[in-house]
C-alpha positions in Angstrom: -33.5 36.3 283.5 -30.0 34.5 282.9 -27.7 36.9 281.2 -24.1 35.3 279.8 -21.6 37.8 280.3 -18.0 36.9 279.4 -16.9 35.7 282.6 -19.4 33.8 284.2 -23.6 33.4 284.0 -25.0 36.6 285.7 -29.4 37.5 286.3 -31.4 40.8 285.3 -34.1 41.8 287.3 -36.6 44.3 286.2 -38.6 45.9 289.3 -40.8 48.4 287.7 -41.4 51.0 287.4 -45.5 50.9 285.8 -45.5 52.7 282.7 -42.3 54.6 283.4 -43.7 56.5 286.5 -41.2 56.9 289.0 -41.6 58.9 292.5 -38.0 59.9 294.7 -38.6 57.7 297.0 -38.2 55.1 294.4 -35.4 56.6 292.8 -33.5 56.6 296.7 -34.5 53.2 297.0 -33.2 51.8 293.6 -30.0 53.6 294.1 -29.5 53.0 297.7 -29.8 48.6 296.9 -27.2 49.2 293.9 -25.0 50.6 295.9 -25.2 47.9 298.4 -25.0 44.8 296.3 -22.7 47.0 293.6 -25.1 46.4 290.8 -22.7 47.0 287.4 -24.9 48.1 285.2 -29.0 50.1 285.5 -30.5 50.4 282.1 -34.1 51.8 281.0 -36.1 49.2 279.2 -37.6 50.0 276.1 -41.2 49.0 277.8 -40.5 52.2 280.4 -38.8 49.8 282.9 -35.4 49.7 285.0 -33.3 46.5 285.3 -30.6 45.7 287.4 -28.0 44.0 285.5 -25.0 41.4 286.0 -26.5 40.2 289.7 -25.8 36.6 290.7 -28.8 34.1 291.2 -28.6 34.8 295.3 -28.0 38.1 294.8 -30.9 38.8 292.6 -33.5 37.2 295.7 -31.7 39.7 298.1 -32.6 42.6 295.7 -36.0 41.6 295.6 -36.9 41.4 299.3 -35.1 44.5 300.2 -37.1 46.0 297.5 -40.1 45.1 299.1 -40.9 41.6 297.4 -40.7 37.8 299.2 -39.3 37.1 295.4 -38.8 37.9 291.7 -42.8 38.9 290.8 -44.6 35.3 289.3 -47.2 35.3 286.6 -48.4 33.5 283.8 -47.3 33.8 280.2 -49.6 36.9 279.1 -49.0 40.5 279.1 -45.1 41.3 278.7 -45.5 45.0 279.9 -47.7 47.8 279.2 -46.1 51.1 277.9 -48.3 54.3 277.9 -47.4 57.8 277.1 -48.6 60.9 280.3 -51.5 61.5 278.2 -54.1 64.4 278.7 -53.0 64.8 282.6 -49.7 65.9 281.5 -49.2 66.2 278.0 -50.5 69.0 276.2 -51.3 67.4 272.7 -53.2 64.2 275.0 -57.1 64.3 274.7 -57.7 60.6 276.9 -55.9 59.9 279.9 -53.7 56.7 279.1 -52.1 56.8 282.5 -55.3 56.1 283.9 -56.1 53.4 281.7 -52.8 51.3 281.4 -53.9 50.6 285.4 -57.0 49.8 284.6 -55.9 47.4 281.9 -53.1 45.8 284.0 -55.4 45.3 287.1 -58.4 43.6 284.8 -56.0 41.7 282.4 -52.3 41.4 283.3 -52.6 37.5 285.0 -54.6 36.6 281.8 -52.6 33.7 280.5 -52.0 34.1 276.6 -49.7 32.0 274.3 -46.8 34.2 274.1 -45.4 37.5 275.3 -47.9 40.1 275.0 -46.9 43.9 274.5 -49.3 47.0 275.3 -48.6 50.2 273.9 -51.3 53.4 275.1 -50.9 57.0 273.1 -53.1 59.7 274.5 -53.4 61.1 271.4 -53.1 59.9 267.6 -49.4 61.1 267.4 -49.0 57.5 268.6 -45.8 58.2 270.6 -46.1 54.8 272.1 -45.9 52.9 268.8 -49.4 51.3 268.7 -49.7 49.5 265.3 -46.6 47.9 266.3 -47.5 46.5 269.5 -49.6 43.7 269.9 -52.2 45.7 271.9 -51.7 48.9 270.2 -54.7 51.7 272.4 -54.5 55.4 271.1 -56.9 58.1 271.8 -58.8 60.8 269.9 -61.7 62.8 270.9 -64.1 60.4 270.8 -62.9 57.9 272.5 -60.0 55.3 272.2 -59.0 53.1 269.0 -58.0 49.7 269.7 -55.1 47.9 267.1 -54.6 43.9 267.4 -51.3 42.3 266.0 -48.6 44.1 265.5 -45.2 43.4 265.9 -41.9 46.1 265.3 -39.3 43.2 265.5 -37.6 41.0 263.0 -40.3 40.8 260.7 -42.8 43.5 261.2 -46.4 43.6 260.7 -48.4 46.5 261.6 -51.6 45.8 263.6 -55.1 46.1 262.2 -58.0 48.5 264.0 -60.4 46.6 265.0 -62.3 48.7 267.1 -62.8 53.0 267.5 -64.1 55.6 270.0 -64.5 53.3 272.7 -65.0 54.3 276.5 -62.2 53.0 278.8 -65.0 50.4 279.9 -65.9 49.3 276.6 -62.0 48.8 275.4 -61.8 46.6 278.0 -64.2 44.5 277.4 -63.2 44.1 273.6 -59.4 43.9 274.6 -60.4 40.9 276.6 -62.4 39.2 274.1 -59.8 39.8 271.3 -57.0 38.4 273.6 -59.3 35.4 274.5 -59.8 34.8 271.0 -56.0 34.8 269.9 -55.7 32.7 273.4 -58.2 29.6 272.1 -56.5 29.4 268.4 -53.1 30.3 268.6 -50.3 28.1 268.8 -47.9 27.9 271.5 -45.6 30.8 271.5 -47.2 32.5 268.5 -47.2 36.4 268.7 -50.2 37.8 267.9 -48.6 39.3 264.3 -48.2 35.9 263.3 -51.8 34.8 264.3 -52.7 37.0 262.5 -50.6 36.6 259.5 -52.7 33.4 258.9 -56.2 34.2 260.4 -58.9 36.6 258.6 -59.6 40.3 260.1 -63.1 39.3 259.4 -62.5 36.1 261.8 -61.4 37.9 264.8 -64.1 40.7 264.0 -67.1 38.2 263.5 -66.1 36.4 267.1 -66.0 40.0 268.7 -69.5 40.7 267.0 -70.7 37.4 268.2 -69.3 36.9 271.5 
């Protein structure tokens, strides 16, 4: 993305990593292509992610393919990122493993095209570390299974989201994650968050078309 800096028009990149998880080898590699193209500035993403920063538009295509990409990654306008706390593998408060299914949501959903951005937030646990009601897929889990929040939004004007589903298996959240989103998808406007949808649509609307679809 084009970044104005006060000398000239510089690009961000943001790589990965998935849900924050990083390995050495990753680490070596990220630092190792810094060094070589002196990258200015690395900075954590509040979705769990690393961006290069200050990179000029050739350089940021070199970054990529000596990363391991042809190219910057390419995909409709849908799911911005999906942020997800260890959860029950490695936390010890987590009773559902959100690791687990933040890659199951991004390989059945991420390349659904949606109006507008699209943030994900998973909690293991109700603790909510990953800020749920104020994403606009907000997925945390209690013993029974996981509780699914639609619109939210933490920004300029905040809405917290509204449950619209509870103690679902990771196979059933999917499957009412992807008719909620294809919901918001056929009456949204273009570019409207999913707060704002909701801001003008009926709980009972969105609930009635999951009931009925």
């Amino acid at each position: 993305m084009p970044n104005n800096t006060s000398h000239n028009k510089t690009y961000s990149i943001v790589p990965g990593p998935k849900m924050g998880m990083v390995t050495p080898d990753f680490l070596e590699a990220i630092a190792r292509v810094a060094r070589r193209h002196n990258v200015p500035l690395l900075k954590f993403t509040e979705a769990q992610r690393l961006a290069f920063i200050g990179q000029t538009p050739e350089e940021t295509e070199l970054i990529w393919q000596e990363l391991g990409h042809s190219t910057g990654p390419k995909k409709p306008v849908g799911i911005h990122y999906i942020k997800a706390c260890p959860g029950k593998t490695w936390c010890k408060y987590g009773v559902q493993d959100s690791l687990s299914l933040g890659a199951k949501i991004e390989g059945a959903l991420l390349n659904l095209a949606l109006p507008a951005k699209t943030k994900v937030g998973i909690s293991g646990c109700s603790m909510n570390c990953c800020e749920g009601f104020i994403r606009d897929i907000g997925i945390f889990g209690r013993k029974n299974g996981w509780t699914l929040v639609f619109g939210g939004n933490g920004a300029g004007r905040p809405r917290f989201g509204d449950i619209i589903s509870e103690d679902l298996t990771d196979e059933q959240l999917l499957i009412v994650m992807e008719k909620a989103l294809k919901y918001y998808s056929a009456h949204a406007r273009k570019r409207e968050r999913t707060a704002r949808f909701m801001d003008r649509t009926p709980l009972s609307a969105l609930q009635n078309a999951l009931a009925a679809s």
